[in-house]
C-alpha positions as CSV (number, residue, x, y, z in Angstrom):
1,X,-111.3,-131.5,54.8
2,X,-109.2,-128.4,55.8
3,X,-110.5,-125.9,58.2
4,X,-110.7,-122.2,57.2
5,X,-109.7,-119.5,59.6
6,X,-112.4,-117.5,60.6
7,X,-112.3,-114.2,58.5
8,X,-111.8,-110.8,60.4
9,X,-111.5,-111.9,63.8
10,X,-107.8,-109.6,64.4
11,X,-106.1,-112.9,65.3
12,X,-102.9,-111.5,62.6
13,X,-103.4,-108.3,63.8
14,X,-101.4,-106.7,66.7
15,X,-103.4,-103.8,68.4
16,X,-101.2,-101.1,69.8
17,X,-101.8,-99.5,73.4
18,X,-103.2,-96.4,72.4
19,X,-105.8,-98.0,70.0
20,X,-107.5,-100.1,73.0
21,X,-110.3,-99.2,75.2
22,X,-111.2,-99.7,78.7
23,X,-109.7,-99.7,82.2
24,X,-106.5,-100.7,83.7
25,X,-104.7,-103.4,85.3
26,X,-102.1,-103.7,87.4
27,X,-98.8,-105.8,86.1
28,X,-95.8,-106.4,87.7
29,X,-92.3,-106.4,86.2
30,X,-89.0,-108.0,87.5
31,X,-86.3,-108.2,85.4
32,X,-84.8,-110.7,87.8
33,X,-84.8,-114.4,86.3
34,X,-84.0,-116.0,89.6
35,X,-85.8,-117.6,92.7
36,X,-85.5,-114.6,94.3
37,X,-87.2,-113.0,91.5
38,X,-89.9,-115.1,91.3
39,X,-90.9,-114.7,94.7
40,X,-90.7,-111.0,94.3
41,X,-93.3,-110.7,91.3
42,X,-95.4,-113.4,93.0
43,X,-95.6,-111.4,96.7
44,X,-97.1,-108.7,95.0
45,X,-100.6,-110.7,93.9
46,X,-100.7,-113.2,96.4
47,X,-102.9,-111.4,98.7
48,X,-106.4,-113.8,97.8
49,X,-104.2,-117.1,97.7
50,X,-105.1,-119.1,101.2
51,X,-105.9,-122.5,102.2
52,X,-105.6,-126.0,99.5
53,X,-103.1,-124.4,97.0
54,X,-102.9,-125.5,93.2
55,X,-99.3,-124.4,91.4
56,X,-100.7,-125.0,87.7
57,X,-97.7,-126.0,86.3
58,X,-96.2,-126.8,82.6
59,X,-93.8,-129.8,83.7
60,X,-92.9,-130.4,80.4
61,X,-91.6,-133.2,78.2
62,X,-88.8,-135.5,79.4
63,X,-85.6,-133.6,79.3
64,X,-87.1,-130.4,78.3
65,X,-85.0,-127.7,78.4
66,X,-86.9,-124.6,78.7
67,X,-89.4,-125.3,81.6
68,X,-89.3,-122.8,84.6
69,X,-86.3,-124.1,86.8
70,X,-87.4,-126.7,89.5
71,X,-85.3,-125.0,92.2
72,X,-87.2,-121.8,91.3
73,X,-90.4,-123.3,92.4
74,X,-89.3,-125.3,94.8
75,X,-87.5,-122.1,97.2
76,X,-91.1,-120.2,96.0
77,X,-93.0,-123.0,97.9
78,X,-90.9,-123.2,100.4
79,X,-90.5,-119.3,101.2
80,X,-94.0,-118.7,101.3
81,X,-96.2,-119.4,103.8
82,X,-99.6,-120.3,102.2
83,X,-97.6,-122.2,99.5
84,X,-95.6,-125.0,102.1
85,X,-98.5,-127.5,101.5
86,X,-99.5,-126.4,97.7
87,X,-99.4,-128.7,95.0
88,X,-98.2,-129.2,91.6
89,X,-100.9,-129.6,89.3
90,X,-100.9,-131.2,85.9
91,X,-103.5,-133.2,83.8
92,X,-102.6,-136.1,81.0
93,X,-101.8,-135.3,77.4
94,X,-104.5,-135.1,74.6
95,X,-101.4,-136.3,72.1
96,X,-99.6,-139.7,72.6
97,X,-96.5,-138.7,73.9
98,X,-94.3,-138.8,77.3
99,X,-97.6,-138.0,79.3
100,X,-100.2,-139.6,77.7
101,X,-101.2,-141.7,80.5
102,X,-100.7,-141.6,84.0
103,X,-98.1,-143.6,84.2
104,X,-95.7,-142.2,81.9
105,X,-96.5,-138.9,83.3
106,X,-95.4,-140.0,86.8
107,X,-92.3,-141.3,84.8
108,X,-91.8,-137.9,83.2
109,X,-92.1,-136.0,86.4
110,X,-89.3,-137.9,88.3
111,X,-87.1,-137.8,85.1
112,X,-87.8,-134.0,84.5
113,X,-86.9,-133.3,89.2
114,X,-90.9,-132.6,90.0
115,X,-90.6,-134.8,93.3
116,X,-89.8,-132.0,95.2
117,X,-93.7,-132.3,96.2
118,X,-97.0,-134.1,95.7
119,X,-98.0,-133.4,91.6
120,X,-101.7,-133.9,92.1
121,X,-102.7,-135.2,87.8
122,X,-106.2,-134.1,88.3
123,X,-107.7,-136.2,85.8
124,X,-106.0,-139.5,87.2
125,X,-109.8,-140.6,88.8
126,X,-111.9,-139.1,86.6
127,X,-113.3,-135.6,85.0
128,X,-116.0,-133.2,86.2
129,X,-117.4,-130.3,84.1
130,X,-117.7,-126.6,85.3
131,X,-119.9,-123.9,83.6
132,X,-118.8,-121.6,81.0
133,X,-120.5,-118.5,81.4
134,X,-120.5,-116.5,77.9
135,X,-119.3,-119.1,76.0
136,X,-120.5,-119.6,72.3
137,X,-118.6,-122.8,71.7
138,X,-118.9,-124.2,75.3
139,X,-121.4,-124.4,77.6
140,X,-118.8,-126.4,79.8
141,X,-115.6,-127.6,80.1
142,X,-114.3,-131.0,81.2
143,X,-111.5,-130.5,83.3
144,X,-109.5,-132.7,86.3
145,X,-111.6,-134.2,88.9
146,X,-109.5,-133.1,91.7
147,X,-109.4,-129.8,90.6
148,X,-112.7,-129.4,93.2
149,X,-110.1,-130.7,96.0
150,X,-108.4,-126.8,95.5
151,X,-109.5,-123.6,96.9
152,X,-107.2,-121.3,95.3
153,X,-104.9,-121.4,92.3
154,X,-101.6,-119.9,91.0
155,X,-100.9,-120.1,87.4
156,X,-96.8,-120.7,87.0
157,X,-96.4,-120.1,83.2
158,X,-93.2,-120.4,81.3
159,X,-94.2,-117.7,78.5
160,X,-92.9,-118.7,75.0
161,X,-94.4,-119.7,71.5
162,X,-96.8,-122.5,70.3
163,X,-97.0,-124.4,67.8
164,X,-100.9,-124.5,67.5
165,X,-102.0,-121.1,70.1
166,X,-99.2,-118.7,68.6
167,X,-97.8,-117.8,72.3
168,X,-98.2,-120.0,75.0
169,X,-99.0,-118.0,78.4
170,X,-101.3,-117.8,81.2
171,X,-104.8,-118.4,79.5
172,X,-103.1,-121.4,77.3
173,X,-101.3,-122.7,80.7
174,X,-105.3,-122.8,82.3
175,X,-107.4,-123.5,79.5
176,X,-105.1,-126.6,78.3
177,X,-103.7,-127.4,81.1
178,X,-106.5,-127.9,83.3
179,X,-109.3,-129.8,80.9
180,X,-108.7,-133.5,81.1
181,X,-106.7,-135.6,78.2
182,X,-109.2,-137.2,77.3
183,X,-112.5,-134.9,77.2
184,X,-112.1,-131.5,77.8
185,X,-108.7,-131.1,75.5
186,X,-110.6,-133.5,72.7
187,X,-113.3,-130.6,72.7
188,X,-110.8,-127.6,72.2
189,X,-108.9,-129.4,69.6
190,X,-110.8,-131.8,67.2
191,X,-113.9,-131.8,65.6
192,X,-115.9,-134.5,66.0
193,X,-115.1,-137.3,63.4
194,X,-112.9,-135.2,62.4
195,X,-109.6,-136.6,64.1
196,X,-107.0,-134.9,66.2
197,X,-106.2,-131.0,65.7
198,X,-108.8,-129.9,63.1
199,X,-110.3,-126.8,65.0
200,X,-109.8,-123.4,62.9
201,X,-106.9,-121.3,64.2
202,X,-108.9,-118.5,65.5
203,X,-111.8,-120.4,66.8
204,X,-109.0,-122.9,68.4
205,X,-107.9,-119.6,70.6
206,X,-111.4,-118.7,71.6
207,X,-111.9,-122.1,72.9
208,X,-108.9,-121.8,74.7
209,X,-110.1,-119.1,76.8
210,X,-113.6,-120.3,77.0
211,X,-112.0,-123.3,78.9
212,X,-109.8,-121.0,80.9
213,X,-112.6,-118.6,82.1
214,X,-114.3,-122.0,83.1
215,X,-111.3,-122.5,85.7
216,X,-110.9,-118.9,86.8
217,X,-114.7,-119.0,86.9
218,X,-114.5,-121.2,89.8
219,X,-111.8,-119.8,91.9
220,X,-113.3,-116.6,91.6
221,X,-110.8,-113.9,93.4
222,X,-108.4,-116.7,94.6
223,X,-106.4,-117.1,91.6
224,X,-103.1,-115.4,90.3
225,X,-101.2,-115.2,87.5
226,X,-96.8,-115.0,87.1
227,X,-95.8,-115.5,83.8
228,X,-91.7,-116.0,83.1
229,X,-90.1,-114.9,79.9
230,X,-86.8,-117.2,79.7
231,X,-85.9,-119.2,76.5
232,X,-88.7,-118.4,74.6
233,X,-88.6,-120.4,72.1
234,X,-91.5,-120.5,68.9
235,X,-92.3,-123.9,70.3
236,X,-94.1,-125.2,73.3
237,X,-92.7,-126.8,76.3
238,X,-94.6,-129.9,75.5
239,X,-92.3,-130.5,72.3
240,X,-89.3,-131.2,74.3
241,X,-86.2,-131.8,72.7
242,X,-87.6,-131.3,69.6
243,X,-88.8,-127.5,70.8
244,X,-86.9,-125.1,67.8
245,X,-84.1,-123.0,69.1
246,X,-84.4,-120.6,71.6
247,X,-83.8,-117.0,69.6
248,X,-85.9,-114.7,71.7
249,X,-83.6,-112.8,74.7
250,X,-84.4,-113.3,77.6
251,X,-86.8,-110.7,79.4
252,X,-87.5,-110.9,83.1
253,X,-91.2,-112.2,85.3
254,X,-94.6,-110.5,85.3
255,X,-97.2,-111.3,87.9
256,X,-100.8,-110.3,88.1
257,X,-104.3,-110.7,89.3
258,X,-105.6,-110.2,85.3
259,X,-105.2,-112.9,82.9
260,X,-105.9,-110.8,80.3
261,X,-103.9,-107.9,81.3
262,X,-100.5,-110.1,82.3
263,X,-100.8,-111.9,78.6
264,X,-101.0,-108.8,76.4
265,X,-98.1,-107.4,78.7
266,X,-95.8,-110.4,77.8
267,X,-97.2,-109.9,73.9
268,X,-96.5,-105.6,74.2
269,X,-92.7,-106.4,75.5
270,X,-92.1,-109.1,72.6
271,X,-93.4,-106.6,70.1
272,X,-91.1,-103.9,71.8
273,X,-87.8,-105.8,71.0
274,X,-85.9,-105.0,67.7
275,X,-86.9,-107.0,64.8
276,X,-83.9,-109.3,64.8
277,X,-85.3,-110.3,68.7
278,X,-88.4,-110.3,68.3
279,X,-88.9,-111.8,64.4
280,X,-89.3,-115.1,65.1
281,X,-92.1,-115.3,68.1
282,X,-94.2,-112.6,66.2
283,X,-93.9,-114.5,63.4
284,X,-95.3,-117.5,65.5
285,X,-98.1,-115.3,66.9
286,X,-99.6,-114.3,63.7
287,X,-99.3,-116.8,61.6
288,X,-101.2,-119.1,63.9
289,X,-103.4,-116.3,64.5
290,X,-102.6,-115.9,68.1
291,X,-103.7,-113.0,69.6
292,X,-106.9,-113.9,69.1
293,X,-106.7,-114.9,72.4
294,X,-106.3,-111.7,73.9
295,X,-109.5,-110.0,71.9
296,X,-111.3,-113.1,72.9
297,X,-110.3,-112.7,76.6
298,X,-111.5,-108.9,76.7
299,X,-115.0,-110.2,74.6
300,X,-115.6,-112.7,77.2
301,X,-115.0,-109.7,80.3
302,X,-112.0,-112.1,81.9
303,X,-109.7,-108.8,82.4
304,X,-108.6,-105.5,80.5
305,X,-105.8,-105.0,77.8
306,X,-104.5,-101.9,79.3
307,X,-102.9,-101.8,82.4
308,X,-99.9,-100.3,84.3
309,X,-96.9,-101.7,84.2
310,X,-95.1,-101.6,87.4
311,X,-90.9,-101.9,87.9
312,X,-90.2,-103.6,90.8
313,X,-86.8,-103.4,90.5
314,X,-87.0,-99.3,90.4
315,X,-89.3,-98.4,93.1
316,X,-92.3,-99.6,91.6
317,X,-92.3,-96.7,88.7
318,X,-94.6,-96.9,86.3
319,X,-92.4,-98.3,83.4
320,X,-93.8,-99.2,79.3
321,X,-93.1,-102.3,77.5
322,X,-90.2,-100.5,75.9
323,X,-88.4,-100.5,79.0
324,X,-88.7,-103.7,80.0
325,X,-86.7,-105.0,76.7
326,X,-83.9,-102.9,78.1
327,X,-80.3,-104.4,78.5
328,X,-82.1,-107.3,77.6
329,X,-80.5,-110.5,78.7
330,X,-79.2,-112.8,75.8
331,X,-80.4,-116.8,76.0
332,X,-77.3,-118.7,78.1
333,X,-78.8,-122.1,77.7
């Protein structure tokens, strides 16, 4: 049988700035879509990151077109120092696709350039199960096995729409990405006996994050978050080709040490752009009830929803989500 949205949860509704409660953040702001860029917002929050690094990773699809660049991360790893011997992470797919098993996602990775290093599929030997603390679906969360191999993590996070989550960013890069294909993701999505992708739309984000604060649970201080918005498209890297057009400009990179705080920044600058920019990804959000995930986030203590937005490329002024869609950068393919 269908499953019913959970009624008056705000998942539909945006909350503006001056409406929310609570302390600030700190988010960083480059409108610089380059390597150079990257490496910029990322210096910033680094300063916890030290010895066996995880790059959590959305590889994507083979031939995908909107992933982050591979020569982006590549110079990032290779220009900083705790980074030289990091690895990709990934886990398999919970849908039957181009990285279902292992060895199609091996396939994918060479196809797609991510041979630049070792991509570590953490679920490849098996799954082990970390607390989550506050939880009212979970009490854990099956993620990779070799995630215990890491001491720190930094979440690399293409920023765009989804399909299922409404946006796809740094909680939906963790809480996804890092529970196992077979388990873990079986548990956010699906009912039991119910089949493949029957979990309510607002209940499906809280899970989300209740896997996610399972990962940054672990990692405690040593994790970071940069989140790029270029070719955001409604649809999720892990549709491909088939991904809808990109109709959302592009923006610039954020980077933070909140989750919560570096999410609801990307979400305030899409809701900043003119209607005609921004129609299509708020559409996306609401309709699937997305930002749910950031109430849920803020519920569950994993960061604040206010914060200072910092411009890198002025000085480090304070700056507001209406100045970031400035001059805003149209998609060039």
């Amino acid at each position: 049988m269908a499953i019913q949205p959970t009624p008056g949860l705000g998942g539909q509704t945006y909350i503006p700035y001056d409406q929310r409660t609570g302390n600030e953040s700190i988010v960083y702001f480059t409108r610089d879509l380059s390597a150079s860029g990257l490496q910029k917002a990322y210096e910033q929050v680094n300063g916890n990151i030290r010895g066996r690094v995880g790059l959590k990773l959305h590889t994507g699809e083979q031939h995908g077109p909107n992933i982050i660049p591979r020569p982006w991360v590549r110079e990032l790893r290779e220009a900083e120092p705790e980074l030289a011997a990091s690895n990709i992470l990934e886990t398999n797919t919970y849908y039957k696709g181009d990285r279902y098993t292992t060895e199609s996602h091996r396939q994918t990775l060479k196809v797609n350039g991510w041979d630049f290093c070792d991509v570590d599929i953490m679920d490849e030997f098996g799954t082990t199960l970390l607390p989550v603390r506050g939880g009212k679906w979970f009490k854990q969360m099956s993620v990779g096995a070799n995630m215990l191999n890491y001491d720190s993590l930094v979440a690399l996070t293409h920023f765009k729409g989804h399909t299922q989550g409404g946006f796809g960013g740094s909680n939906k890069n963790i809480g996804i990405g890092c529970a196992d294909g077979r388990i873990g993701k079986a548990w956010i999505h699906t009912y039991p006996g119910q089949g493949q992708w029957s979990i309510a739309t607002e209940e499906f984000m809280e899970r989300i994050s209740e896997s996610t604060k399972a990962t940054i649970d672990f990692f405690g201080p040593r994790v970071t978050y940069v989140n790029v918005m270029r070719n955001m498209s409604v649809s999720c890297d892990c549709e491909g080709t088939s991904a809808q057009p990109v109709v959302t400009p592009n923006v610039g990179i954020l980077s933070s040490t909140d989750i919560l705080a570096i999410d609801q920044a990307c979400v305030d600058i899409v809701y900043a752009m003119r209607e005609d920019e921004h129609h299509d990804l708020v559409e996306r959000m609401e309709s699937r009830h997305g930002l749910r995930q950031l109430s849920y986030m803020k519920e569950l203590g994993m960061g604040n929803d206010r914060y200072v937005l910092i411009d890198l490329d002025n000085g480090g002024q304070r700056m507001y989500p209406t100045d970031a869609v400035q001059d805003l950068k149209p998609f060039q393919g």
